[in-house]
N, C-alpha and C positions, 0 to 999 in steps of 0.2 A: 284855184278852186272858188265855188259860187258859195254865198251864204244866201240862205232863202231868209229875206223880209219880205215887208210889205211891200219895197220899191219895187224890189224886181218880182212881184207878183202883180203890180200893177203894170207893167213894163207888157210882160206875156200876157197879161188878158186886154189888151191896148191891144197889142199884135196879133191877136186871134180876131177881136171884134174886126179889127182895120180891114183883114183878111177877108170878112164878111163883107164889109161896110164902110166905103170910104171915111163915111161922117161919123162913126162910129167910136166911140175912145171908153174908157172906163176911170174914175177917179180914186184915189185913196178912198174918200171919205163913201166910196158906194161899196167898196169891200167888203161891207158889213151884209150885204145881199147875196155873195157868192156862194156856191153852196157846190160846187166840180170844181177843185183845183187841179190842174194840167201840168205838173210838174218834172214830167217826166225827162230822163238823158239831158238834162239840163249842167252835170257835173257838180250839181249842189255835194257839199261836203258836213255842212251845219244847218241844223234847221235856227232860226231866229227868231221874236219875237210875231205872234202872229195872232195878238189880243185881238184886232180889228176885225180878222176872218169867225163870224161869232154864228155864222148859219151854216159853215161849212161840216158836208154829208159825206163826201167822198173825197179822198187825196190821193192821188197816184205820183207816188215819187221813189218809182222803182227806174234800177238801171244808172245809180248815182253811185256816189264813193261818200255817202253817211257812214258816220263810224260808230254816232250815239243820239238815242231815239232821246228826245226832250223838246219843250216849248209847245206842249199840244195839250195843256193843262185849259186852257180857252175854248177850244173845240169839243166841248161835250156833248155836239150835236151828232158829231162824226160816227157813221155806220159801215164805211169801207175805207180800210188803210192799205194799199200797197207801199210796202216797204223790202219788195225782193230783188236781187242784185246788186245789194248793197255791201259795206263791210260792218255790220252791226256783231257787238263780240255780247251785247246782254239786251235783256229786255226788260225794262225801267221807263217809267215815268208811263208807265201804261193805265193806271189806276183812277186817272177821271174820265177814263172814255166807257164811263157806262151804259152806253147806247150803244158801242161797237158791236156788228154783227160778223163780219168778214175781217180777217188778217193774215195779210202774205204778207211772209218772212225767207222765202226760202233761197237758198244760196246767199246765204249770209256764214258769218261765223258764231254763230250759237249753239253752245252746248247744255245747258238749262234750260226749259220750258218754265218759267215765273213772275213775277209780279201782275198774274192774272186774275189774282182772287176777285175783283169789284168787278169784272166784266161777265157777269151771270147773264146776259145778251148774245156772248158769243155763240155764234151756229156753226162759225167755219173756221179752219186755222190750216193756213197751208206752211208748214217749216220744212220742205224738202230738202237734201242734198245741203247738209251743212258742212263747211271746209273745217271739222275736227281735226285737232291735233294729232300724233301717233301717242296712244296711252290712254286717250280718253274716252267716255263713254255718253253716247248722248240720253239726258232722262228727265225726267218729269218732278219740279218740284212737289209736294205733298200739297200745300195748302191750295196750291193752282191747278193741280190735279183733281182733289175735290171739288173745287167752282166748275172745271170743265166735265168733270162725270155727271151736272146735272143739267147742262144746258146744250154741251157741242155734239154736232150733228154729222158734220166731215173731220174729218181729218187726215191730212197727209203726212208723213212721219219716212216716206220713201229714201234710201240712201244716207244716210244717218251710220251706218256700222252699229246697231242696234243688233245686241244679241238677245233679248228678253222684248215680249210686251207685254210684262206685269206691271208695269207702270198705269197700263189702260185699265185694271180688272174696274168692274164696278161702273164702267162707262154707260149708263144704261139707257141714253137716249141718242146714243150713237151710230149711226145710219152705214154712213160710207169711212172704210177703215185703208188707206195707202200705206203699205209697209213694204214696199219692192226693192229690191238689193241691199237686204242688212244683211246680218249675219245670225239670223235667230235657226237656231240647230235640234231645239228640244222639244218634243211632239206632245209629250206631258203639260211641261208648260206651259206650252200654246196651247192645246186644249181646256186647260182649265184658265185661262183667262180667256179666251172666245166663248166660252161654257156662259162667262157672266155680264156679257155684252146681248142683253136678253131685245134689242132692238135692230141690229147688225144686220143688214140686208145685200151688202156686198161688200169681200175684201177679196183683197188683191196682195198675191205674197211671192210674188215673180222674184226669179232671182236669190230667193232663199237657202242656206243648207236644206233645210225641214222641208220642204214638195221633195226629195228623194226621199224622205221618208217609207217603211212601208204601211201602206193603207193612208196616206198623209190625207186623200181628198174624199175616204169615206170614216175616218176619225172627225176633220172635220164640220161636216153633212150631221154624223150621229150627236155632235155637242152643240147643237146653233139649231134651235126653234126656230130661226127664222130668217136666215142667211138663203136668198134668190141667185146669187151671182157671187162664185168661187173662182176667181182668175178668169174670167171671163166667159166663163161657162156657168150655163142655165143649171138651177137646182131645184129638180122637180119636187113637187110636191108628192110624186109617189115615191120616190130614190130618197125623199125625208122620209117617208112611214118604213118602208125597209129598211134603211140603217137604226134610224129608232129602236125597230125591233131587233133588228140584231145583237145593239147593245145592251138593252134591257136582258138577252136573252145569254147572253156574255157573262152580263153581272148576274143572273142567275144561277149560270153554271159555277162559276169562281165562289160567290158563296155558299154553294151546295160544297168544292171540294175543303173551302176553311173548315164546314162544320165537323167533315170527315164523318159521314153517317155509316156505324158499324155492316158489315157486309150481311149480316144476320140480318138486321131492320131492313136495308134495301132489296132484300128478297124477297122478305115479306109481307112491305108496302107494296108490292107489286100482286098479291093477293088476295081477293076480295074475300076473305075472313073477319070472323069476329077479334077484335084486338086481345084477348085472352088466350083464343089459337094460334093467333101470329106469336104470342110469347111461347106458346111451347114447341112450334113448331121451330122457334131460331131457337133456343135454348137444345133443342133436342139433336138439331142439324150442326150447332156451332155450341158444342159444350169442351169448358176445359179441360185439355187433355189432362191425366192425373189417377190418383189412384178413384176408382170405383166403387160406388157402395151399393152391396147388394144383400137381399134379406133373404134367409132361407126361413121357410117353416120347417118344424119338423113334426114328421108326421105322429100322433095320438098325442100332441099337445098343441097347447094354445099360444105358449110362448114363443118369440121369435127369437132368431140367435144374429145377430151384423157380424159380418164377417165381411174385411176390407180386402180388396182384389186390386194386384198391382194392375196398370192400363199392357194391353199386347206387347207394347213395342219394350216396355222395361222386365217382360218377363222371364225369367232364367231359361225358361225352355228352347231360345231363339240361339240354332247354332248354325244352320245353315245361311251361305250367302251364294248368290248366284249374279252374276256380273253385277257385283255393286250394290244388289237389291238385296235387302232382310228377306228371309220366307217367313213367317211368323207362324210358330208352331200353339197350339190351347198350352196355357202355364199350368191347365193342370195334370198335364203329361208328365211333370217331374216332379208329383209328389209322393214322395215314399210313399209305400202300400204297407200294411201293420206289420208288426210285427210277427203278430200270431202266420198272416200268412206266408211270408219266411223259411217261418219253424218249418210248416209244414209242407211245403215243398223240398226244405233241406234234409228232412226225412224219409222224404220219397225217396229222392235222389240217395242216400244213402243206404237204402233199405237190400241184405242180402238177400238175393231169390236163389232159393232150393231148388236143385234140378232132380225131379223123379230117377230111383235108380233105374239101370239099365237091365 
């Protein structure tokens, strides 16, 4: 295995020049100028001392067997780091490259996203396809999560075995979102963290449980203001104003049935009456079944007399039934007639008649 120093970075840019230029060679002491280092498939295993390299902008030392990111404490000029196809198991010693704009990490073995608080520059981070253990789950520290919710732009996160991307909520200057072949299943979820990704112009979630969702790719269209490009397909700007309204017109409906508006008021809201007649007309349409109060006058007086009246269906008079049905008879069919009238038909009835003689 190769340890990357100064030598054999002066060795490879000698044999790039030479490649050019016969006469052409590079010294230690001009390292200080470099600013592309070519490192690539070189079999580096160890980065090494690399104080001299003090203008370097971009390093490509991807496709090596590094096991651990360090000695880049010098390089604070540095704006693109490939480090993918490596075996890096953390991410450390990243915290003086606060000029980084670009980081490939991916196919490596990292299962934390951290020690990225100081790199508030970063625009892109590609960590795809990371070799997880069985048990584990890949996720976003908190403090590194917050520096990249105000600065990163891309992100790839694709193949990971990621069942959640609540880790992103609050991503708000976040553009392009990779999350293809995880394992995120919950449509809730994911809508309310795309809900607050208010910058999101294209994601891509191929490979997912959640696209057999149903309604997965008009759920969403109706949560993303501003999402152009859904798995690869265009998202019109009128296919946003119809879902919009859709969903607005959903959440409409769903709190019309919480409120549970009695069936009396939704009658009467539907007619264009004075709100005084709409009370008596549901009160009169929708009154409690129960006993009834009714007033009689009686007639050559002024006083009134209440007299309470059972409701139809509780009145003694109901004796008939016909398949099943009540017939409801008036309850005042059973009520005794006086007494006096009685007597005096029991005295008819009983009254001898005289037959004239013959």
């Amino acid at each position: 295995m190769v340890k990357l120093t100064t030598d054999v970075i002066e060795r490879k840019c000698s044999q790039i020049l030479t490649a050019k230029s016969l006469s052409k060679t590079m010294k230690k002491e001009e390292l200080w100028k470099l600013t592309h280092l070519h490192m690539n498939d070189m079999f580096i295993s160890t980065i090494g001392n690399l104080d001299v390299c003090k203008s370097l902008k971009v390093m490509y030392l991807q496709n090596n067997n590094i096991s651990k990111i360090k000695n880049l404490h010098s390089a604070c000029n540095l704006t693109h780091l490939y480090l993918q196809h490596n075996v890096i198991m953390k991410m450390e010693n990243l915290e003086f490259l606060e000029n980084l704009q670009k980081l490939y990490l991916g196919h490596n073995n990292i299962i934390v996203v951290e020690g990225l608080e100081n790199l508030k520059q970063l625009q892109e981070l590609h960590i795809e396809s990371q070799r997880i253990p069985p048990g584990e789950s890949f996720c976003f520290e908190p403090r590194s999560a917050f520096t990249l919710s105000t600065c990163l732009k891309i992100l790839n996160i694709s193949d990971n075995n990621m069942t959640s991307l609540r880790d992103l909520t609050g991503f708000h200057k976040l553009n392009t979102l990779e999350a293809k072949h995880n394992l995120v299943d919950n449509m809730d979820d994911l809508t309310a963290t795309i809900n607050t990704l208010t910058s999101l112009k294209s994601l891509f979630l191929h490979g997912n449980p959640v696209v057999q969702s149903y309604r997965y790719r008009e759920n969403l269209i109706a949560n993303s203001i501003s999402l152009v490009n859904l798995d690869g397909k265009i998202v019109t700007d009128t296919c946003r104003s119809f879902m919009m309204r859709f969903k607005m017109e959903k959440h409409r409906r769903c709190t019309r049935k919480t409120t549970k508006t009695p069936l009396g008021d939704d009658i009467t809201n539907s007619l264009n009456l004075p709100p005084a007649f709409k009370r008596s007309i549901s009160r009169a349409i929708f009154q409690h079944p129960g006993p009834q109060l009714s007033i009689k006058i009686t007639p050559g007086s002024v006083e009134t007399q209440l007299q309470m009246f059972p409701f139809w269906k509780s009145a003694s008079g109901i004796r008939n039934i016909k398949d099943n049905h009540v017939t409801p008879r008036p309850f005042w069919s059973n009520i005794p007639k006086s007494k006096e009238t009685r007597l005096t038909r029991s005295l008819v009835n009983n009254k001898t008649i005289v037959l004239p003689p013959i």
